[in-house]
Backbone as XML, in Angstrom:
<?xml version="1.0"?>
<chain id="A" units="angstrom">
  <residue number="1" name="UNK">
    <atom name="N" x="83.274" y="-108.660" z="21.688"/>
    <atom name="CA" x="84.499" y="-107.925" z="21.426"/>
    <atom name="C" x="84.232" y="-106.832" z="20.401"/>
  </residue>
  <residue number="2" name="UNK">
    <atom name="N" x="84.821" y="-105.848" z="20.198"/>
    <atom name="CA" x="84.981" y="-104.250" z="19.960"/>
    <atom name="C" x="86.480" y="-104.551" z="18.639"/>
  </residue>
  <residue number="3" name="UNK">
    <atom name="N" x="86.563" y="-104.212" z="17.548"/>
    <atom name="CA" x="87.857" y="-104.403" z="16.986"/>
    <atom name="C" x="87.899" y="-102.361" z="16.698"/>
  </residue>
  <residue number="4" name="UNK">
    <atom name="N" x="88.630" y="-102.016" z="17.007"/>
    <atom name="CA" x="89.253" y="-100.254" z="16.394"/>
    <atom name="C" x="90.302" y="-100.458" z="16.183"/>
  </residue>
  <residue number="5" name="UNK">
    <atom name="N" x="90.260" y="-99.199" z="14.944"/>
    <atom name="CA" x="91.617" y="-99.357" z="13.778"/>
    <atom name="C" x="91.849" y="-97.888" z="14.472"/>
  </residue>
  <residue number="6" name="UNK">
    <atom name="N" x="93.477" y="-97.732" z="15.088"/>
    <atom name="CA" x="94.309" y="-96.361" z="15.412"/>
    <atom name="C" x="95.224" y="-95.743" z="14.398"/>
  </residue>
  <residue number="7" name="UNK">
    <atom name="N" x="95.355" y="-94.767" z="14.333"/>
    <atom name="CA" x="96.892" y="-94.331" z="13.557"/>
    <atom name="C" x="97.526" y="-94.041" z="14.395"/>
  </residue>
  <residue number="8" name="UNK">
    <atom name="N" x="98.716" y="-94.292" z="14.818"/>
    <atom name="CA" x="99.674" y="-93.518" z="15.160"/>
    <atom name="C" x="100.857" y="-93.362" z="14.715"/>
  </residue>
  <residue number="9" name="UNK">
    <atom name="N" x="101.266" y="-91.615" z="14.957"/>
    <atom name="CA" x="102.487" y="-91.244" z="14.349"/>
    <atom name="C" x="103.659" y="-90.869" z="14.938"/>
  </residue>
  <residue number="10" name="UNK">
    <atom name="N" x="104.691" y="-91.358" z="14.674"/>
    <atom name="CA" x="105.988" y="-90.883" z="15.412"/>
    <atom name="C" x="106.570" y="-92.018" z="16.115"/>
  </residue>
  <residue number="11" name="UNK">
    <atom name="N" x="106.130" y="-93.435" z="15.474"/>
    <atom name="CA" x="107.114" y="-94.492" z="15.653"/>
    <atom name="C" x="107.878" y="-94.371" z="14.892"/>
  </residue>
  <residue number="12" name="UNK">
    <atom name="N" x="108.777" y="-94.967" z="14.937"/>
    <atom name="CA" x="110.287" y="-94.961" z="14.216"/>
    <atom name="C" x="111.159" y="-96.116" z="14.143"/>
  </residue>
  <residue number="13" name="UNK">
    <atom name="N" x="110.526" y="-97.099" z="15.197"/>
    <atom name="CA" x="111.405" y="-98.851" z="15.233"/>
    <atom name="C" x="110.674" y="-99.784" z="16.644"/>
  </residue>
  <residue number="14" name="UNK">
    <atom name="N" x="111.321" y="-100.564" z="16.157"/>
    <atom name="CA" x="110.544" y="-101.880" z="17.276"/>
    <atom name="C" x="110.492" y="-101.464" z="18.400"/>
  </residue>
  <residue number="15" name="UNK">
    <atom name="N" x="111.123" y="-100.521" z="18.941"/>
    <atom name="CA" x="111.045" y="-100.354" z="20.456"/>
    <atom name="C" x="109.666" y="-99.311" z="20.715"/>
  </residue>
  <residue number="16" name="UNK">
    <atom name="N" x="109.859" y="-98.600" z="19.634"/>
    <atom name="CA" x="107.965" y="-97.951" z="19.788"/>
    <atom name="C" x="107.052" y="-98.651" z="19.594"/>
  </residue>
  <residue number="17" name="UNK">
    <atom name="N" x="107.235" y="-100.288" z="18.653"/>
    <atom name="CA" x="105.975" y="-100.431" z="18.138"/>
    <atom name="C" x="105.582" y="-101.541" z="20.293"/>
  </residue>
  <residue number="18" name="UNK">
    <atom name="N" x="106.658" y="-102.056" z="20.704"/>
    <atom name="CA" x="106.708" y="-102.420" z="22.058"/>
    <atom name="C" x="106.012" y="-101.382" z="22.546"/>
  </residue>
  <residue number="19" name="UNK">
    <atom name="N" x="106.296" y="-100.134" z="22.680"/>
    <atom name="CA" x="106.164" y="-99.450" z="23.838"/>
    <atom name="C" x="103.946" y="-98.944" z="23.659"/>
  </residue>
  <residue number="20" name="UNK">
    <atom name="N" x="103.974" y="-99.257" z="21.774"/>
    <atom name="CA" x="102.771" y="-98.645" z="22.168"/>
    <atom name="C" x="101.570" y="-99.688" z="22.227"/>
  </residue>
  <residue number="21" name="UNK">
    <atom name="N" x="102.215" y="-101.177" z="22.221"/>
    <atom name="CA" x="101.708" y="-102.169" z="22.533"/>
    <atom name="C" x="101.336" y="-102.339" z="23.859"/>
  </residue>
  <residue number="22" name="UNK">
    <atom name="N" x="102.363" y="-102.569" z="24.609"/>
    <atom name="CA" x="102.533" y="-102.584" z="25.890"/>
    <atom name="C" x="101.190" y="-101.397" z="26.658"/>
  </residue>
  <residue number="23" name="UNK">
    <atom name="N" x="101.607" y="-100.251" z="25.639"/>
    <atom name="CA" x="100.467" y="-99.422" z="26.606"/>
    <atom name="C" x="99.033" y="-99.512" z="26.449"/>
  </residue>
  <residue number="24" name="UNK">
    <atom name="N" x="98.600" y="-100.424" z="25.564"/>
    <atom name="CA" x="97.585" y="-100.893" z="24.553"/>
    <atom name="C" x="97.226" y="-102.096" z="25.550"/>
  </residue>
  <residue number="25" name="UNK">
    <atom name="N" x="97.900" y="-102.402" z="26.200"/>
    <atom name="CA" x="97.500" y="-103.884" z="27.236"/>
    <atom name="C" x="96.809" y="-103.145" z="28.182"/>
  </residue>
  <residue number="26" name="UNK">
    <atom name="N" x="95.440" y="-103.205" z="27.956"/>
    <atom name="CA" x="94.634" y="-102.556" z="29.101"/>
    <atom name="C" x="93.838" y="-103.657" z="29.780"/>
  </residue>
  <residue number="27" name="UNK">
    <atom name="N" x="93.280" y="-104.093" z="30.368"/>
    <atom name="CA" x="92.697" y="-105.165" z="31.046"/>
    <atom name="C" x="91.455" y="-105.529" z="29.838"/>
  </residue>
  <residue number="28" name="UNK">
    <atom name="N" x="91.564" y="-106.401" z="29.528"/>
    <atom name="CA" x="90.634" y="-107.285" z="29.111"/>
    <atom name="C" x="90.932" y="-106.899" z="27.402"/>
  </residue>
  <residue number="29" name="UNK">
    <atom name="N" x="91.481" y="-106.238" z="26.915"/>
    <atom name="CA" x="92.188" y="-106.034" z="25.880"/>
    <atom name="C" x="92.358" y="-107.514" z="25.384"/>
  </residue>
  <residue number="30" name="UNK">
    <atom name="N" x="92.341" y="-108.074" z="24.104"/>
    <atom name="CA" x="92.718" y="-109.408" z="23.774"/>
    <atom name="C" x="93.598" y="-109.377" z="22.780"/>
  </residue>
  <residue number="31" name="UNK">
    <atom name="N" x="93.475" y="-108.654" z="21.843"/>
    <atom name="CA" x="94.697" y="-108.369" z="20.754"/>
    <atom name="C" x="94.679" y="-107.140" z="20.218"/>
  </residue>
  <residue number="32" name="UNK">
    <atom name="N" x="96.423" y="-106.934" z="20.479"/>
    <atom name="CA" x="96.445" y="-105.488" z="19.953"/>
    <atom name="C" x="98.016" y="-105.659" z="18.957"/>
  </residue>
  <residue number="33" name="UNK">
    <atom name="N" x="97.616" y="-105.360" z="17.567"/>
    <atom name="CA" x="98.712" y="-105.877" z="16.256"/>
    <atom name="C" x="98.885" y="-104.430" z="15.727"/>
  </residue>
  <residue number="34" name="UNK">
    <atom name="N" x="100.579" y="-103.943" z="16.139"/>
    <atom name="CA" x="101.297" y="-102.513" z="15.867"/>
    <atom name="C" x="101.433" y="-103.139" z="14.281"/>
  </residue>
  <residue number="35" name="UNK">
    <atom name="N" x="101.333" y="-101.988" z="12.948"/>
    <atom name="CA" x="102.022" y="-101.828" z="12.396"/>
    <atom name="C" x="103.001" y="-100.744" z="11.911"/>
  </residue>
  <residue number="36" name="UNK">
    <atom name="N" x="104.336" y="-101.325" z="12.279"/>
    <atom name="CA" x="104.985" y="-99.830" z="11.998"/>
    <atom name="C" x="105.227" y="-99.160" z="11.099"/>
  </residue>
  <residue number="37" name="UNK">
    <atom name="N" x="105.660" y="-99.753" z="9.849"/>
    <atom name="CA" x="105.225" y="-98.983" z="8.729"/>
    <atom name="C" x="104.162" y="-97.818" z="8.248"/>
  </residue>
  <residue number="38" name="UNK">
    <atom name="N" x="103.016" y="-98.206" z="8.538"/>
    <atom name="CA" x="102.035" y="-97.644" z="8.166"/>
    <atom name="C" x="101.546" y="-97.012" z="9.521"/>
  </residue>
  <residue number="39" name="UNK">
    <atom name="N" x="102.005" y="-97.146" z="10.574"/>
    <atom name="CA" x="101.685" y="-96.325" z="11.530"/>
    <atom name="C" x="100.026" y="-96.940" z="12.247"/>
  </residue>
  <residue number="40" name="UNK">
    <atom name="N" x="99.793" y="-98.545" z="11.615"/>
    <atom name="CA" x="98.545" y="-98.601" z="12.370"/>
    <atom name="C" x="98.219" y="-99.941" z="13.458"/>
  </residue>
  <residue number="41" name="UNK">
    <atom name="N" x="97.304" y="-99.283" z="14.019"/>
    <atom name="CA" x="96.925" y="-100.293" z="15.316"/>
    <atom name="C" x="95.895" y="-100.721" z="15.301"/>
  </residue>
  <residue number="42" name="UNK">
    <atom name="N" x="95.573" y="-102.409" z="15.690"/>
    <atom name="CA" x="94.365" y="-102.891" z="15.611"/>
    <atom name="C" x="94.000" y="-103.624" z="16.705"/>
  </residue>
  <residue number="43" name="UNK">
    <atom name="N" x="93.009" y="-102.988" z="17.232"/>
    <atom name="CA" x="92.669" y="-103.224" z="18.741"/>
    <atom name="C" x="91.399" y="-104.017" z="18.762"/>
  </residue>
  <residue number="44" name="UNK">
    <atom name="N" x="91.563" y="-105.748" z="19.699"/>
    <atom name="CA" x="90.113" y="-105.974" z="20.071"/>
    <atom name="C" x="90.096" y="-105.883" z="21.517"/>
  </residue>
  <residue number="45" name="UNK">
    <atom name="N" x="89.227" y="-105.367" z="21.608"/>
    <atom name="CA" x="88.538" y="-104.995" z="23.117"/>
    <atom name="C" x="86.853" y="-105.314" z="23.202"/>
  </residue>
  <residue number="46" name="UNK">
    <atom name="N" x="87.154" y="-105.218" z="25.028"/>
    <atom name="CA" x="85.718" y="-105.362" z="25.347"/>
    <atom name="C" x="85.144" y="-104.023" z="25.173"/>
  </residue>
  <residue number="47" name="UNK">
    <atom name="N" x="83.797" y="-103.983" z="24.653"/>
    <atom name="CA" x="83.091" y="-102.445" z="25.068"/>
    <atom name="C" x="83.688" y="-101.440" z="26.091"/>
  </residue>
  <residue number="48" name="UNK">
    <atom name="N" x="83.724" y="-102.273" z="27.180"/>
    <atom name="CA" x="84.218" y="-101.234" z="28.733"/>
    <atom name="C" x="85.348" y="-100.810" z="28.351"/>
  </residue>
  <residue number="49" name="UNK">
    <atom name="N" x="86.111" y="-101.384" z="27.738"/>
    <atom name="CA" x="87.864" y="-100.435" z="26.913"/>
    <atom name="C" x="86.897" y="-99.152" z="26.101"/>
  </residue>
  <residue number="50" name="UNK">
    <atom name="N" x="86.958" y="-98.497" z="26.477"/>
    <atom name="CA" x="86.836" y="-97.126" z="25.496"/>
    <atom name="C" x="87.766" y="-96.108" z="24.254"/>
  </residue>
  <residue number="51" name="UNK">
    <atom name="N" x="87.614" y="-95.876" z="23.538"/>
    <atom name="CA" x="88.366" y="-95.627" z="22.579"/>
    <atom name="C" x="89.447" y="-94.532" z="23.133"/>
  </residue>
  <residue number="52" name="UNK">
    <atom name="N" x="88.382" y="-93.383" z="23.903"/>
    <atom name="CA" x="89.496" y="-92.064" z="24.738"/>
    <atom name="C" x="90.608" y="-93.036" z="25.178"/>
  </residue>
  <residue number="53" name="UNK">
    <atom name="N" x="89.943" y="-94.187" z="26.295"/>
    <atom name="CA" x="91.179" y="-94.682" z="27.287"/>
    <atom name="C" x="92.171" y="-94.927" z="26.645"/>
  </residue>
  <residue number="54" name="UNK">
    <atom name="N" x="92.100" y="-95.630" z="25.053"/>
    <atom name="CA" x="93.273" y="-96.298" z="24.892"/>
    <atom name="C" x="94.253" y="-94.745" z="23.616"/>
  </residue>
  <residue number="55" name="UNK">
    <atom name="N" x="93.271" y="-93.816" z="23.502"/>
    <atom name="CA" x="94.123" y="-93.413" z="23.041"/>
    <atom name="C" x="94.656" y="-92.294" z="23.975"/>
  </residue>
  <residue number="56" name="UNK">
    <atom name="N" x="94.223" y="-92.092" z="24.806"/>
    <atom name="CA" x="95.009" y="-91.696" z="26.617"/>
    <atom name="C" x="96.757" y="-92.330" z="26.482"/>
  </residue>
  <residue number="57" name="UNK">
    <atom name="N" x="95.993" y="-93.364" z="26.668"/>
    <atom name="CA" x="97.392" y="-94.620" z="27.165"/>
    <atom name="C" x="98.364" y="-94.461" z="26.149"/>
  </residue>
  <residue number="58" name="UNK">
    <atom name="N" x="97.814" y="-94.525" z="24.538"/>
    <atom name="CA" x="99.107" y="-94.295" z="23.759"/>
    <atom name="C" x="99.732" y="-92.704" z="23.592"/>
  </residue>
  <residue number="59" name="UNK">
    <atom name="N" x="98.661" y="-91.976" z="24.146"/>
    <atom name="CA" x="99.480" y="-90.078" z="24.283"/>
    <atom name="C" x="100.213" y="-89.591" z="25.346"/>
  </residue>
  <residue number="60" name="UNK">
    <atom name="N" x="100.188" y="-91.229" z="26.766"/>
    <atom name="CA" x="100.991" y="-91.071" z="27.527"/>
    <atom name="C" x="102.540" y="-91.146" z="27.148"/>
  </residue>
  <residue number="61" name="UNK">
    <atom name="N" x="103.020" y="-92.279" z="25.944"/>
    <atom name="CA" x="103.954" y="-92.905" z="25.878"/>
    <atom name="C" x="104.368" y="-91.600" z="24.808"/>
  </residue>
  <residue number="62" name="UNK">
    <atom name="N" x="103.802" y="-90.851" z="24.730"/>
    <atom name="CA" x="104.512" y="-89.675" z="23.542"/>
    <atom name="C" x="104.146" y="-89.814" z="22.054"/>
  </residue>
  <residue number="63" name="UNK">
    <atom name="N" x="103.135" y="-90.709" z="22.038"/>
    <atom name="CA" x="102.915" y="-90.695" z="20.057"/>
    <atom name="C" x="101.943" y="-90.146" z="20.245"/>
  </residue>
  <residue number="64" name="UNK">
    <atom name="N" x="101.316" y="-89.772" z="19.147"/>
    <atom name="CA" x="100.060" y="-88.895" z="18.794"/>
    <atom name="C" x="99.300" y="-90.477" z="17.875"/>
  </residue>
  <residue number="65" name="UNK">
    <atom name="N" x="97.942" y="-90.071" z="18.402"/>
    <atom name="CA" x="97.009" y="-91.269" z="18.176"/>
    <atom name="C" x="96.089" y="-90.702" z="17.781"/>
  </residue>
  <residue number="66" name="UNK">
    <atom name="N" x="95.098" y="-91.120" z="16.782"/>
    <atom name="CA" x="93.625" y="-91.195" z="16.470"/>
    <atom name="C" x="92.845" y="-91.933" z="15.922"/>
  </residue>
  <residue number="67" name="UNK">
    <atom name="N" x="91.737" y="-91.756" z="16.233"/>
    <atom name="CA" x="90.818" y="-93.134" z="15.433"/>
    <atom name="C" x="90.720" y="-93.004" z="14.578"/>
  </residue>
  <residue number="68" name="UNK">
    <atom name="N" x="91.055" y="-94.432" z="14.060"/>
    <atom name="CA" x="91.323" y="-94.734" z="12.139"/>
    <atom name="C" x="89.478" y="-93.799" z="11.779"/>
  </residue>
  <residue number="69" name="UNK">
    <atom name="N" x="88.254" y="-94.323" z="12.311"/>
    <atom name="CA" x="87.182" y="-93.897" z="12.135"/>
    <atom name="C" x="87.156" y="-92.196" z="11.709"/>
  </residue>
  <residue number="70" name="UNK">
    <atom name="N" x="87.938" y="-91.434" z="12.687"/>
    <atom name="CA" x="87.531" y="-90.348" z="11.979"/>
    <atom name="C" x="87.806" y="-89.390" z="10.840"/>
  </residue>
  <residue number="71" name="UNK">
    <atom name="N" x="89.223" y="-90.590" z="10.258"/>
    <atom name="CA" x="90.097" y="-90.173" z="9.415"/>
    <atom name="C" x="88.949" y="-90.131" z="7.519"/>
  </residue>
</chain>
């Protein structure tokens, strides 16, 4: 397993931190823990989850995402 730390910005309440969970459920994904406050996401994945894909998936749902890494 793979653990990456995301930021994302432009949640605002439980129904985003759902929505960017939900889009965070990628196959083989095992845990993915929104915090909304601080705007961060902690993803374990298999290798084959790639970092683009999942931050694809959360720029589908309308937040802006990046890897905690390049911050």
């Amino acid at each position: 397993m793979t653990h990456t730390r995301l930021t994302v910005t432009g949640m605002t309440c439980e129904a985003c931190v759902a929505a960017v969970r939900e889009a965070l459920e990628l196959p083989g994904v095992r845990r993915v823990d929104v915090s909304l406050g601080p705007g961060v996401v902690e993803v374990d994945h298999p290798p084959s989850v790639s970092v683009e894909a999942m931050v694809a998936a959360v720029q589908d749902t309308g937040y802006e995402v990046r890897d905690a890494r390049s911050e």
